[in-house]
N, C-alpha and C positions, 0 to 999 in steps of 0.2 A: 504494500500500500504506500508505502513513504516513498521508495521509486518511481512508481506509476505519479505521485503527488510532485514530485522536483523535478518528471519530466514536465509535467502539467505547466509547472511553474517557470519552467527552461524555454520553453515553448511558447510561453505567454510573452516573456520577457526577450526573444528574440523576435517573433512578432512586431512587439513596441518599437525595438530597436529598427529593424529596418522602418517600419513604419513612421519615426523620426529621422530617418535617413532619406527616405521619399519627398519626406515633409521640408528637409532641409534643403532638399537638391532643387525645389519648386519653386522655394523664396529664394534661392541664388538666378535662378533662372529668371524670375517675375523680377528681379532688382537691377541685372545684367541688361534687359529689357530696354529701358529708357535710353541708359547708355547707348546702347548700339543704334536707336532714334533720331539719337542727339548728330547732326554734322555741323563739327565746326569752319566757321567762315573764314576763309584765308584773307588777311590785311593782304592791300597792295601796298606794296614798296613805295614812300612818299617820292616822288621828283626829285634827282638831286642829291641819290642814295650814289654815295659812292664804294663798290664793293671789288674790294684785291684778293687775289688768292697767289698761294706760295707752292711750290711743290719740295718740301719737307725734304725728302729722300733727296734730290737733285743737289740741293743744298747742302746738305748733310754730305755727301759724297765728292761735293767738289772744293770740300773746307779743308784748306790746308791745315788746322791748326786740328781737326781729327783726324789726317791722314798722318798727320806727326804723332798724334797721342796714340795712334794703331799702330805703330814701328815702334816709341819708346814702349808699348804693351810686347809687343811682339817678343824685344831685345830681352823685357826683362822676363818675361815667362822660358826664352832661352837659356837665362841664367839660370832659372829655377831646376829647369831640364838637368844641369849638368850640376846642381846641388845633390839631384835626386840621385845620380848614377855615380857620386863620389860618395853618397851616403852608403848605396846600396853596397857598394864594391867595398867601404870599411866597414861594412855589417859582415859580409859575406867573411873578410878576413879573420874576423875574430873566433876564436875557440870556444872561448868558456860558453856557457848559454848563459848566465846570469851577468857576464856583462855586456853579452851579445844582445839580452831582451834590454835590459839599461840602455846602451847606446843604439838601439832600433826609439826607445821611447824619447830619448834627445833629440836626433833626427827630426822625428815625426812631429815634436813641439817646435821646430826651429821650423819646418816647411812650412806648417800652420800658420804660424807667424807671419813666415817672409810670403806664403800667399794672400792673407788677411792685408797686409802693409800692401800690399801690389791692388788687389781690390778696392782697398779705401784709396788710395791714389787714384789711381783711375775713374771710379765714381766722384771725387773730387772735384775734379780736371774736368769731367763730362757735363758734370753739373755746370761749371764757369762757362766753357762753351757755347751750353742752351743757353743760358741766361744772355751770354753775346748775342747769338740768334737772333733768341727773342727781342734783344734791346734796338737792333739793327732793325728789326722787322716793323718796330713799334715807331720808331726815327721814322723811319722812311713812309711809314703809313700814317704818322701826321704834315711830316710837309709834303707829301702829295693831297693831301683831305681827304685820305678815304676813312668813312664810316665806321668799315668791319673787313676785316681778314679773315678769311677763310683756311684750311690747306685745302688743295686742289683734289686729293682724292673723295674729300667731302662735297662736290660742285659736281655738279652734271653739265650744266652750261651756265656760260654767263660769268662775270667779275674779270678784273686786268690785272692778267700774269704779271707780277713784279720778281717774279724768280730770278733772272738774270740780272735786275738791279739789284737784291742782293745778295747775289753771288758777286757779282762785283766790289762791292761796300765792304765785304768781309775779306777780300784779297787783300 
């Protein structure tokens, strides 16, 4: 009897359940409703809007001052290269295990280090750059009077490429 009564009761109560599930799935649907009624009105551009777009990547690619900071990365991650392989070759030398795992754990906190140092430089340096960029891009798009900047992969048509002004500005 007490089986037969806590199916009873299992059964009622998953009933409910879904049926607050139905119930909820109805109000999200009746609430979504209006919304998708609703279209909003696109503003026309006032007369006299003046809109630049840049192409980010073009720029970025033809800055000397990241083709330099990709060679001084390059240089020093070489160095790293040949810390790792004079590491490894005085691990490989040594006998004992115990000062073999000792100086395996030096090594490994020195790479750590001189990768971390190498990172935070570079993230540094990256960072000064955009901010040139940007400072460049912000000059030049108030004394021409434009509005608003865009970058170019964001623009399907329309605004005046100033990419190669400043790609120039930044030489």
């Amino acid at each position: 009897m007490k089986t037969s009564k806590f199916l009873l009761v299992s059964a009622m109560a998953i009933a409910l359940s879904l049926n607050n599930f139905a119930m909820a799935k109805e109000t999200a649907k009746a609430q979504e409703a209006p919304k998708a009624q609703k279209v909003q009105k696109i503003q026309k551009v006032p007369a006299g809007f003046n809109v630049a777009v840049v192409d980010i990547v073009r720029i970025v690619e033809s800055s000397p001052e990241i083709n330099s900071l990709r060679t001084e990365r390059k240089n020093k991650l070489n160095e790293l290269v040949a810390f790792v392989e004079k590491a490894r070759a005085d691990v490989e030398k040594e006998t004992n295990s115990a000062k073999k795992k000792a100086l395996e754990d030096k090594y490994n906190k020195e790479l750590n280090e001189r990768k971390d140092a190498i990172d935070k430089d570079y993230s540094k340096k990256l960072l000064n750059i955009d901010k040139n960029i940007t400072t460049v891009i912000k000059s030049k798009s108030k004394k021409a009077n434009y509005d608003l900047v865009l970058t170019k992969n964001s623009v399907i048509d329309g605004g005046t490429d100033i990419t190669s002004e400043i790609i120039k500005e930044l030489k």
